[in-house]
C-alpha positions as CSV (number, residue, x, y, z in Angstrom):
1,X,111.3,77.8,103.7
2,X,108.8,80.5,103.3
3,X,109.2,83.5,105.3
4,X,108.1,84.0,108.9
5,X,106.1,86.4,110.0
6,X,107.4,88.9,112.8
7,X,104.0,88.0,115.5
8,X,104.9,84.5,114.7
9,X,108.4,84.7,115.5
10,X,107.9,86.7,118.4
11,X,104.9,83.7,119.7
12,X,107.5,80.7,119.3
13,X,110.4,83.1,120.6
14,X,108.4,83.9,124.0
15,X,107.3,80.1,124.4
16,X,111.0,78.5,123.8
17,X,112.2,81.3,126.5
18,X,109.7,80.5,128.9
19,X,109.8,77.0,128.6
20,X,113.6,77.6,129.3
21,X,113.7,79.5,132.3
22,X,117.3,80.5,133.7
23,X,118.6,78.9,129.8
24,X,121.0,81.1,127.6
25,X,119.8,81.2,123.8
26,X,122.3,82.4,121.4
27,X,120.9,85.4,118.3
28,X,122.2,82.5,116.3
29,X,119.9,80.1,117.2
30,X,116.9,82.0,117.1
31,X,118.3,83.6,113.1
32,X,118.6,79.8,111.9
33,X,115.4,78.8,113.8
34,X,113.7,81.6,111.8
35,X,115.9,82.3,108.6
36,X,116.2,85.9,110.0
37,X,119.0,88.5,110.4
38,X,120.7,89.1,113.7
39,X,119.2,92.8,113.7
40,X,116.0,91.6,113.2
41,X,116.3,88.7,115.9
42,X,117.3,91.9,118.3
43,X,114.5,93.8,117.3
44,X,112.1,90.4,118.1
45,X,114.2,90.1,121.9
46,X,113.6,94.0,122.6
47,X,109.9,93.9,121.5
48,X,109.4,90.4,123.6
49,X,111.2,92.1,126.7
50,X,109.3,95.5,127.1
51,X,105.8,93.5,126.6
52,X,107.3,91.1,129.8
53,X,108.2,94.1,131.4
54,X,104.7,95.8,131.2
55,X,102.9,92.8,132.2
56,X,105.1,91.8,134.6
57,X,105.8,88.4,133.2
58,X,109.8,88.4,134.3
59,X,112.5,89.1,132.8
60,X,114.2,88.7,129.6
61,X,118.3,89.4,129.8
62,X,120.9,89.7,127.8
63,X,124.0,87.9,128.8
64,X,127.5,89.2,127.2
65,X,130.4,87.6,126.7
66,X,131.1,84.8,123.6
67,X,129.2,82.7,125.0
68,X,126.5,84.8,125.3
69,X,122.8,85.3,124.2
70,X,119.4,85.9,125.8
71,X,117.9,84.3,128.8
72,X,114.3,84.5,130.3
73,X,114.5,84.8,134.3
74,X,111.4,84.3,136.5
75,X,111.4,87.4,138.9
76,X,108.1,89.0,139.4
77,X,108.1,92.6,140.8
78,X,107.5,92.9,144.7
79,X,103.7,94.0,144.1
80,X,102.9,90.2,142.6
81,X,105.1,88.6,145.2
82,X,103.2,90.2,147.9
83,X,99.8,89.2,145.8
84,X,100.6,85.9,145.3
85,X,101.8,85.3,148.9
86,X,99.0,87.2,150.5
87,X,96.7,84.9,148.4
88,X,98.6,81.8,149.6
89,X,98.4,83.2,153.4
90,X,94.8,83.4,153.0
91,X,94.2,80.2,151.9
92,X,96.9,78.5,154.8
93,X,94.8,80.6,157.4
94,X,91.2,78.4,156.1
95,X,90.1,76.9,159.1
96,X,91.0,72.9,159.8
97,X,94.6,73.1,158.8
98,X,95.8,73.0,162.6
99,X,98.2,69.3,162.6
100,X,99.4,68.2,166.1
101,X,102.5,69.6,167.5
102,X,102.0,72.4,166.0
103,X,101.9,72.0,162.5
104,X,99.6,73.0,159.7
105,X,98.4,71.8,156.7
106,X,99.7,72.4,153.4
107,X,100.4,69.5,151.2
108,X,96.9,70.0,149.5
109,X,98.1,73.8,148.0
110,X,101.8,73.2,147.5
111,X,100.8,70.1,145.3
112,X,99.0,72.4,143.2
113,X,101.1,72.8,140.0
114,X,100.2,76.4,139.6
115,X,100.9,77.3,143.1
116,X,104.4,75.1,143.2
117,X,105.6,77.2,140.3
118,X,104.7,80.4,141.6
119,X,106.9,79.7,145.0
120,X,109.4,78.1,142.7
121,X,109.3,81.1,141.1
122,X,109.9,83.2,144.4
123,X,112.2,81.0,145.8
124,X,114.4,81.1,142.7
125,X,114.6,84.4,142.1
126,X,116.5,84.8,145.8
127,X,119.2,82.6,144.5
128,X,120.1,83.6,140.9
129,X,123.3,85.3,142.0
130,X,124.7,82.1,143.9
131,X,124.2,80.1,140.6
132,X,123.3,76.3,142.4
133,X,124.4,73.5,140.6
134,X,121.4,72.1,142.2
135,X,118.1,71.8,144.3
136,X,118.5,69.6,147.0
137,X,115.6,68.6,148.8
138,X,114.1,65.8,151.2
139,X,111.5,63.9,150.6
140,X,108.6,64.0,150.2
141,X,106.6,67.0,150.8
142,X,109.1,69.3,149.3
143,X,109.3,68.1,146.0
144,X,106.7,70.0,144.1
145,X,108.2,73.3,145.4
146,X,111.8,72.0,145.0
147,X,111.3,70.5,141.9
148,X,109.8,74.2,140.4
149,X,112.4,76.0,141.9
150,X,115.2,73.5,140.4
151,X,113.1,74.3,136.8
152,X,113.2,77.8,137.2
153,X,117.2,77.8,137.5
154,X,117.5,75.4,134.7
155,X,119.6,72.3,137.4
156,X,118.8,69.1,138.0
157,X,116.5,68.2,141.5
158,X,118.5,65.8,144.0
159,X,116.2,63.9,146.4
160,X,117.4,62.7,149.9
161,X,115.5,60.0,151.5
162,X,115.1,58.3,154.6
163,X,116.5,55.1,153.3
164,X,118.5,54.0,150.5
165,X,117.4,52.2,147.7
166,X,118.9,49.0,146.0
167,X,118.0,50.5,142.3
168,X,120.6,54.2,143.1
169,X,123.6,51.9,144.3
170,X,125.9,53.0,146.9
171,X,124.6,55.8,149.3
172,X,125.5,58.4,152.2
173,X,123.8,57.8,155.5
174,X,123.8,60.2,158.4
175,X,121.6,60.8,161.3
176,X,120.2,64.1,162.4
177,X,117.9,65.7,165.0
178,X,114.6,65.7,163.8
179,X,111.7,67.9,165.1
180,X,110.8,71.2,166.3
181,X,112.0,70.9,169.9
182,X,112.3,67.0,170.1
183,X,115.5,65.3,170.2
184,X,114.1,62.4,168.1
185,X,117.2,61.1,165.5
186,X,116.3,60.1,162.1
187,X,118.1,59.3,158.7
188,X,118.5,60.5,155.8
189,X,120.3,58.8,152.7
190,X,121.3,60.0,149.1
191,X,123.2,58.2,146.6
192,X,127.5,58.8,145.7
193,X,126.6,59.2,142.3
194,X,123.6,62.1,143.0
195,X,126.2,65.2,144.0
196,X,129.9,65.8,143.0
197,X,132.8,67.6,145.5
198,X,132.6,71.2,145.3
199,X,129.5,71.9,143.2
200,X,127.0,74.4,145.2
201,X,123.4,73.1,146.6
202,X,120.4,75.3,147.0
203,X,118.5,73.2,150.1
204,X,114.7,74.0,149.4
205,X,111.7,72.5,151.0
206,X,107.9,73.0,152.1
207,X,108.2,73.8,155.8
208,X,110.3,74.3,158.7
209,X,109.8,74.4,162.1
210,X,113.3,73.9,164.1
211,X,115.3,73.6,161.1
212,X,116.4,70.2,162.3
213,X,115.9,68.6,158.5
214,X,117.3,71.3,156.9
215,X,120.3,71.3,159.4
216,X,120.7,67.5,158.4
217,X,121.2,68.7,154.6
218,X,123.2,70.6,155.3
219,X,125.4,68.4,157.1
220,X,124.8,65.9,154.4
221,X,126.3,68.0,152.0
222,X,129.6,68.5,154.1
223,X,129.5,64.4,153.7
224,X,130.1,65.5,149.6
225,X,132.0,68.5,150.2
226,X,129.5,70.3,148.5
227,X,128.7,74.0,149.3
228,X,125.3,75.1,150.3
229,X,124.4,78.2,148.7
230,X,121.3,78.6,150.3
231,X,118.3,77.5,152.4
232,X,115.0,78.0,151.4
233,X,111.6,77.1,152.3
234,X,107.6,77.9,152.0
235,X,106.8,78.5,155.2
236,X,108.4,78.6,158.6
237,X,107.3,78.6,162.4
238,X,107.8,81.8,163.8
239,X,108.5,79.6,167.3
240,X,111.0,78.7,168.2
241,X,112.8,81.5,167.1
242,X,116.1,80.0,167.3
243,X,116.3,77.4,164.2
244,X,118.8,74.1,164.1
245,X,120.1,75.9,160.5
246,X,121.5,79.1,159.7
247,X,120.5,81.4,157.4
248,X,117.3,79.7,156.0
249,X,115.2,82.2,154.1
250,X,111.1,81.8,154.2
251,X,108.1,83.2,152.2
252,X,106.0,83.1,154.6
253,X,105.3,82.5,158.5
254,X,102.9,80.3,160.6
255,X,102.4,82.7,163.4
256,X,100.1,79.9,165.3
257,X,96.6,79.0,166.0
258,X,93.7,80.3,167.2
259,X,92.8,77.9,169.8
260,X,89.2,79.1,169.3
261,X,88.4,78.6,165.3
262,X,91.2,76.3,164.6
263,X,92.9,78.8,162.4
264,X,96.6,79.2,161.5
265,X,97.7,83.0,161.6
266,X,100.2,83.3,158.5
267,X,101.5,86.4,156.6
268,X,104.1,86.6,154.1
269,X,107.5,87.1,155.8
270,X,108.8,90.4,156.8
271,X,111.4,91.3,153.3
272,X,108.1,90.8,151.0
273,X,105.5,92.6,153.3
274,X,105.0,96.6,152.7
């Protein structure tokens, strides 16, 4: 094998970490990968780390233990979060997103790959410390986000849906209030095999207005005797105030409307503003 070069080590070492996110990579792996010394594997990880750090490209740690090794982690500093989400607010506030009953458009931008990774991003770095087994969201408007944030802490996505289907076998129904203020009962399903007793759930999704949905997560989980770890979402209604769910945290809130030019009034919630 002829001998690698330290920029081209240190190119395939920053894209195997951040196409890994939240993934523990032993010096081992990286000195067989490359035919290189531990020392000099160290060196690489340092050099790779303080060029994140300047650019503020995340985070690469070093985990101790025997089982230990390096691990690339998502979390921007608070200047970008507030960048990206003031960008995002500005874009939510365009005029002709206003949805009956109070709702506003957003499947258009939190489709878009690059901004479902960046809230992914955001949303994942809240939850690090509570180490999910898994992202549980419902379908179908949540998944991009969901799915991102699920990548960005290295677990599988779970999906709940409205109904079950023949092809996942056996499933969990419950019903659950549905809504901002309605009392309308829906249904949501997941499959036995899809969540094991006692792991821990991260609930993510796109929107939430009276927390009814997330609520019936919640409640879903207590079906598997699963803990939730968290609730997180996009963007939430600043009315009502009083949500169905506890605890939920949101990037960024939907004010309301100007009844004049149509427009949603959104800013990036209160922990990420100056």
């Amino acid at each position: 094998m002829d001998k690698i070069k330290r920029n081209e080590r240190l190119g395939a070492m920053t894209r195997i970490l951040m196409d890994t996110p939240n993934r523990i990579h032993t010096l081992s792996e990286f000195c067989e990968l490359f035919g290189a010394a531990k020392s000099t594997i160290s060196e690489d990880i340092d050099l790779v780390s303080a060029s994140f750090e300047r650019f503020d490209l995340g985070r690469i740690e070093t985990v101790a233990g025997a089982a230990g090794g390096v691990r690339y982690r998502a979390i921007l500093s608070p200047k970008k979060v507030r960048t990206i989400l003031n960008d995002v607010s500005r874009r939510l506030s365009e005029p002709g997103r206003m949805l009956p009953g109070g709702f506003l458009y957003t499947s258009d931008i939190s489709a878009e790959s690059i901004i479902a990774q960046q809230m992914g991003e955001i949303l994942a770095a809240q939850y690090y410390d509570r180490q999910p087994h898994f992202v549980l969201t419902m379908e179908t408007k949540g998944i991009p986000i969901a799915l991102m944030t699920a990548r960005m802490l290295d677990v599988p996505l779970v999906i709940a849906r409205r109904d079950s289907r023949a092809y996942e076998g056996s499933a969990v129904k419950i019903n659950y209030i549905a809504g901002g203020g309605s009392e309308r009962i829906e249904t949501m399903a997941l499959a036995r095999r899809a969540v094991q007793p006692g792991q821990r759930a991260l609930i993510i999704d796109d929107f939430m207005k009276g927390g009814g949905t997330l609520q019936g997560m919640v409640d879903l989980m207590k079906e598997f005797l699963a803990e939730v770890v968290g609730v997180g979402v996009m963007i939430s209604t600043a009315k009502p105030e009083a949500k169905r769910v506890e605890g939920a945290r949101s990037l960024l809130i939907l004010e309301g409307f100007d009844a004049d030019t149509g427009k949603a009034i959104v800013h990036p919630a209160q922990e990420f503003e100056e």
